[in-house]
Z-matrix of the N, CA and C atoms (Angstrom, degrees):
N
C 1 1.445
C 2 1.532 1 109.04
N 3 1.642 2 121.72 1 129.70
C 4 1.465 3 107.32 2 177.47
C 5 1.033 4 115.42 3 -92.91
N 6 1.584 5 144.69 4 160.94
C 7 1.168 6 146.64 5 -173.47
C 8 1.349 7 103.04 6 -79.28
N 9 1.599 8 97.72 7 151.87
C 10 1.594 9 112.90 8 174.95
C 11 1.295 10 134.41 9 -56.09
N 12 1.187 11 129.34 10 164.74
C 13 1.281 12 114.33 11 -161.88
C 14 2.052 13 96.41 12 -78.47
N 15 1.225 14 108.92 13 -26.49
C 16 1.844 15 101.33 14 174.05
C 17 1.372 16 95.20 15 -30.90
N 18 1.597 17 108.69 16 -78.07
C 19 1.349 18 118.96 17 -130.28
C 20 1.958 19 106.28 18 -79.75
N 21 1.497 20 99.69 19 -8.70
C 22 1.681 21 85.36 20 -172.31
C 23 2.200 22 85.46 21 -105.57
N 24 1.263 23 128.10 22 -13.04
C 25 1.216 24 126.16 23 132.12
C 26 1.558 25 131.75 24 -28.90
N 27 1.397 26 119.89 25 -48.88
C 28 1.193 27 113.43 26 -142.05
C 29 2.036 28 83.58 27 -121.52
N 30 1.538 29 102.83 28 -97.11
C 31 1.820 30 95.74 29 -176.47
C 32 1.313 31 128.04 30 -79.48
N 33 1.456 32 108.87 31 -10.90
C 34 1.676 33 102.07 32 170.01
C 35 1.751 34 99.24 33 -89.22
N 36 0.606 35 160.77 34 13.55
C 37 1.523 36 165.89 35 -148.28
C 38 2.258 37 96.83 36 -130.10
N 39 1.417 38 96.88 37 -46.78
C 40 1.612 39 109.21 38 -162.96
C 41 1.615 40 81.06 39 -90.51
N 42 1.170 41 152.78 40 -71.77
C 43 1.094 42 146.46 41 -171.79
C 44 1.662 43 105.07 42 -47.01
N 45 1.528 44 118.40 43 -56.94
C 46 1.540 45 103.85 44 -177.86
C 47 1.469 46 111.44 45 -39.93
N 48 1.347 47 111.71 46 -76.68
C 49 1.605 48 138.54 47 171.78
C 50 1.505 49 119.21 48 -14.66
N 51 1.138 50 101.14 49 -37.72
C 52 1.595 51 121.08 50 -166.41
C 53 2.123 52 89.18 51 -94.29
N 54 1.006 53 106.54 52 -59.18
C 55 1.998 54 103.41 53 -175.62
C 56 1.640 55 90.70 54 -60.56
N 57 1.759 56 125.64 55 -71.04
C 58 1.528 57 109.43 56 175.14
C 59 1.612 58 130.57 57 -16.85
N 60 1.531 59 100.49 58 -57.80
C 61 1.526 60 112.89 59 -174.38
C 62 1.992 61 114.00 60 -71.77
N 63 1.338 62 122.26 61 -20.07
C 64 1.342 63 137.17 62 -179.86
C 65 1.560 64 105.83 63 -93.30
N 66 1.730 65 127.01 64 -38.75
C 67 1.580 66 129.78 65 171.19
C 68 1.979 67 87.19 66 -62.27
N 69 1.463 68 124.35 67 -62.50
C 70 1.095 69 129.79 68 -157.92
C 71 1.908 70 101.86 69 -51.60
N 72 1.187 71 113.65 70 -46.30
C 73 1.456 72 97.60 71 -171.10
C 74 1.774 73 117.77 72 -90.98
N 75 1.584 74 90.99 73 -13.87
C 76 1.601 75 101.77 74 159.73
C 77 1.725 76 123.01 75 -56.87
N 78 1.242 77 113.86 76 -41.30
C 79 1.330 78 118.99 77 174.89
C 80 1.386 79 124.22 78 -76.48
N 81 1.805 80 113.77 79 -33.32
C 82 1.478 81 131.43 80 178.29
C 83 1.838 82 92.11 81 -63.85
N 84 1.171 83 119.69 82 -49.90
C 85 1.641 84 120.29 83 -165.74
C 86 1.953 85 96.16 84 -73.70
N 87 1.121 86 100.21 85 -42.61
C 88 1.831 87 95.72 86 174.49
C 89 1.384 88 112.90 87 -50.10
N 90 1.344 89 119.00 88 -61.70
C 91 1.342 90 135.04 89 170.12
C 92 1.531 91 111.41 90 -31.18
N 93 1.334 92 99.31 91 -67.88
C 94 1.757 93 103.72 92 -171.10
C 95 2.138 94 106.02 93 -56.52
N 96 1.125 95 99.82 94 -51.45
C 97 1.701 96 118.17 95 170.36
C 98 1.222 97 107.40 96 -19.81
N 99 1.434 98 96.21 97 -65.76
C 100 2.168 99 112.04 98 -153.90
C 101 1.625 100 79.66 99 -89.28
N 102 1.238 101 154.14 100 -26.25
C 103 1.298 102 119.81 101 -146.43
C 104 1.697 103 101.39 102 -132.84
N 105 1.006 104 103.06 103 9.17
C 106 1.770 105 115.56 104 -170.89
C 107 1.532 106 110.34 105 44.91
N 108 1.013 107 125.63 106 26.22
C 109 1.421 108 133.45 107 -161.35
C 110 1.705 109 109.64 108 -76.71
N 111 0.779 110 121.83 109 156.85
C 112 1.555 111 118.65 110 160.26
C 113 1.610 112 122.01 111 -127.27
N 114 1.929 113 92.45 112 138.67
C 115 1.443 114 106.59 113 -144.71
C 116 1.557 115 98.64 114 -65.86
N 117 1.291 116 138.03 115 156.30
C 118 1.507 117 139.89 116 170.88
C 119 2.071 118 98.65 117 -92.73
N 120 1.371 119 105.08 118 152.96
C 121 1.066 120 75.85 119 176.99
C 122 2.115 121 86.84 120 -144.36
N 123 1.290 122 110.50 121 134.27
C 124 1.305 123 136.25 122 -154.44
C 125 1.500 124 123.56 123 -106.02
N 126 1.110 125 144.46 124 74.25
C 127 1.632 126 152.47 125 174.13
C 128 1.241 127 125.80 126 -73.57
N 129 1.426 128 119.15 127 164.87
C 130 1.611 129 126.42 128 -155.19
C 131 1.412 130 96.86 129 -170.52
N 132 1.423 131 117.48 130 148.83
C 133 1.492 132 130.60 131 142.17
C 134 1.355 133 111.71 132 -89.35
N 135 1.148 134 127.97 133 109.78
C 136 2.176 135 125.26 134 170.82
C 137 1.336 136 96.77 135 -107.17
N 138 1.367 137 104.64 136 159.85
C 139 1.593 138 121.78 137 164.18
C 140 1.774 139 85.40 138 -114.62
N 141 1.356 140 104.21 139 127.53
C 142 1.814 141 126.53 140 165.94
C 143 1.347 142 115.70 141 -91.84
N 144 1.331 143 112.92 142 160.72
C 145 1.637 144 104.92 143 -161.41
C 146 1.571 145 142.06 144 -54.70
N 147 1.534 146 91.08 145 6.87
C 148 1.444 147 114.49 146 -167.49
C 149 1.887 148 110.57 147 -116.16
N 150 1.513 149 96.87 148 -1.48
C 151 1.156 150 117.63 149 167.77
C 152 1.669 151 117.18 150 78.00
N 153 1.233 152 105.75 151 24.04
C 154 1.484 153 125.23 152 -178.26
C 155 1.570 154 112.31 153 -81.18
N 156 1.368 155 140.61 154 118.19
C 157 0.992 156 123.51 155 156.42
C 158 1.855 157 125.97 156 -40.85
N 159 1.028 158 120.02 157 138.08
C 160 1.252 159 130.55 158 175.45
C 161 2.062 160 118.22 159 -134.10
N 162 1.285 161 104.30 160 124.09
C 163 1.685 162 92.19 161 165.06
C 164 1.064 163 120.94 162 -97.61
N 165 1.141 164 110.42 163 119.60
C 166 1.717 165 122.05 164 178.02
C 167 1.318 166 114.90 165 -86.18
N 168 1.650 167 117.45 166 130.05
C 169 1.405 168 120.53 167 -169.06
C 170 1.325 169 89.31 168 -123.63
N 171 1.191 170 119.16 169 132.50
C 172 1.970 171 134.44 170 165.04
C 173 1.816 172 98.56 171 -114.90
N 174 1.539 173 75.57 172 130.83
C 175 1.715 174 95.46 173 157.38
C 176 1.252 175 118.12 174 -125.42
N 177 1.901 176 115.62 175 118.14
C 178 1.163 177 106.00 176 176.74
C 179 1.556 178 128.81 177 -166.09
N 180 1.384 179 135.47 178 157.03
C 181 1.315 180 134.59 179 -148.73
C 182 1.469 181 106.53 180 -156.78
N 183 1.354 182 85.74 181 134.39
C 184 1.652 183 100.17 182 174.28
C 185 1.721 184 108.31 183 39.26
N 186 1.258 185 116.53 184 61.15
C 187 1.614 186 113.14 185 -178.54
C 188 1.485 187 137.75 186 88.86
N 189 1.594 188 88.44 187 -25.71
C 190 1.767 189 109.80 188 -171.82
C 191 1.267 190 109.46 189 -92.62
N 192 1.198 191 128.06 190 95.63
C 193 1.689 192 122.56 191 -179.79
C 194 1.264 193 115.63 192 -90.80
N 195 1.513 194 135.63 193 161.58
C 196 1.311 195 108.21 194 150.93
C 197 2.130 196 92.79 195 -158.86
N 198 1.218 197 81.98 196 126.89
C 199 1.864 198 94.54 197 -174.06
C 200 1.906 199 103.56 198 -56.25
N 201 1.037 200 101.61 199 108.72
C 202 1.704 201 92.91 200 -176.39
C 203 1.125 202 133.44 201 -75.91
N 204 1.725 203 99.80 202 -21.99
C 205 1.635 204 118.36 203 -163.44
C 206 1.282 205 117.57 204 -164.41
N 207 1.401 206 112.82 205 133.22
C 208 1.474 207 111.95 206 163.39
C 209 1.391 208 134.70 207 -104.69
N 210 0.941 209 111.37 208 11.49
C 211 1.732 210 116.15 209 -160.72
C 212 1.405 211 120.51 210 -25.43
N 213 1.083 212 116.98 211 126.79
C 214 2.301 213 108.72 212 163.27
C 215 1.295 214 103.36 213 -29.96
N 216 0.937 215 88.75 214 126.38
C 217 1.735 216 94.15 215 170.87
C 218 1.883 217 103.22 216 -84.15
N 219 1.578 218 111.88 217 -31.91
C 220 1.299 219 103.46 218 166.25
C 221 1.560 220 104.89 219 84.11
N 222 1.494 221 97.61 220 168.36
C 223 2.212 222 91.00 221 -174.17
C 224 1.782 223 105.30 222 -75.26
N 225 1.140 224 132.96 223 -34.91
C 226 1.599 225 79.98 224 178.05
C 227 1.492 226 99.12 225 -109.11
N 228 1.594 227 78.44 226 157.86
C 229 1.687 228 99.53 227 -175.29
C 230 1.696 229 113.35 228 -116.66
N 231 1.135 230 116.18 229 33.13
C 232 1.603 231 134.42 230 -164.06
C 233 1.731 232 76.41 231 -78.69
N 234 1.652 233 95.13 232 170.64
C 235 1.174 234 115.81 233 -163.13
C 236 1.921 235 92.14 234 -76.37
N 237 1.750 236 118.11 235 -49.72
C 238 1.094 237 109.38 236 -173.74
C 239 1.470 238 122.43 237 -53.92
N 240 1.521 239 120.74 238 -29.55
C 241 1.449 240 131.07 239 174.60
C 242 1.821 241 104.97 240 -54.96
N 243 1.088 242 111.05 241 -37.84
C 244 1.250 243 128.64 242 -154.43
C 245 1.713 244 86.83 243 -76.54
N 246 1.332 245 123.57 244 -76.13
C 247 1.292 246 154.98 245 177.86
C 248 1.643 247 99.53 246 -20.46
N 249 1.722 248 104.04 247 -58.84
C 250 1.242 249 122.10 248 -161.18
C 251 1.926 250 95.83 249 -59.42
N 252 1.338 251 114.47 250 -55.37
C 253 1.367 252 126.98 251 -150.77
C 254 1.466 253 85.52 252 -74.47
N 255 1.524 254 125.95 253 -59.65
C 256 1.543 255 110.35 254 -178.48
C 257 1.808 256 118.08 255 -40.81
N 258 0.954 257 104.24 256 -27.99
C 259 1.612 258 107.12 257 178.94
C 260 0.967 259 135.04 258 -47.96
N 261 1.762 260 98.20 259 -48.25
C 262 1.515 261 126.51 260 167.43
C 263 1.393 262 105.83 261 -55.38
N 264 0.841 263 115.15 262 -48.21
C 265 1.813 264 142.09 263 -133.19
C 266 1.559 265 78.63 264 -74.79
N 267 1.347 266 115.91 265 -83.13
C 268 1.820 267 140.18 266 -172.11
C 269 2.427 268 86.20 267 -31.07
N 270 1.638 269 92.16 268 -72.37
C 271 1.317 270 86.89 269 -154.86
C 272 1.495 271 124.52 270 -56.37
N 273 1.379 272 115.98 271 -1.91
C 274 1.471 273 153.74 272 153.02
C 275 1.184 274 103.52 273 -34.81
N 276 1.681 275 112.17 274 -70.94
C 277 1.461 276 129.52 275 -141.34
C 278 1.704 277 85.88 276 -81.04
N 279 1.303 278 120.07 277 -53.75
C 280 1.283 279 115.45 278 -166.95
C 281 1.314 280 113.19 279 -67.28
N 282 0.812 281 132.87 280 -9.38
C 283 1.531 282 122.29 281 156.67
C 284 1.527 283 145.18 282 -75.12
């Protein structure tokens, strides 16, 4: 019997997402390792299907991408709002 759409919606969906997003930064850190490379790291304002602003942050090298973050971007979208949230975002990553 396959599970309902709740449940492959709701925790098999957050569990996939969550192993995707941990293989994804496992390979970005392999990458950087073997190739001494340094990661680029890539931003956006999107509207998502619900019509929400979102900032999209990409980290990525030599082929290996992996989208790190979405945060609301929220009402203002000035460069300092923008600036501010990458901040977080970076001091995030380094930890």
């Amino acid at each position: 019997m396959l599970p309902s759409r709740r449940i492959l919606g709701g925790r098999l969906l957050k569990e996939h997402a969550k192993r995707c997003f941990e293989k994804a930064i496992e390979a970005l850190r392999t990458m950087q390792t073997n190739t001494e490379g340094r990661v680029n790291l890539s931003s956006d304002v999107w509207m998502n299907i619900a019509k929400e602003h979102v900032l999209g942050v990409q980290l990525t090298l030599f082929g290996v991408a992996l989208t790190y973050a979405l945060p609301p971007a929220g009402d203002r979208r000035d460069g300092l709002a923008i600036a501010e949230e990458l901040e977080k975002i970076m001091k995030k990553a380094l930890n």
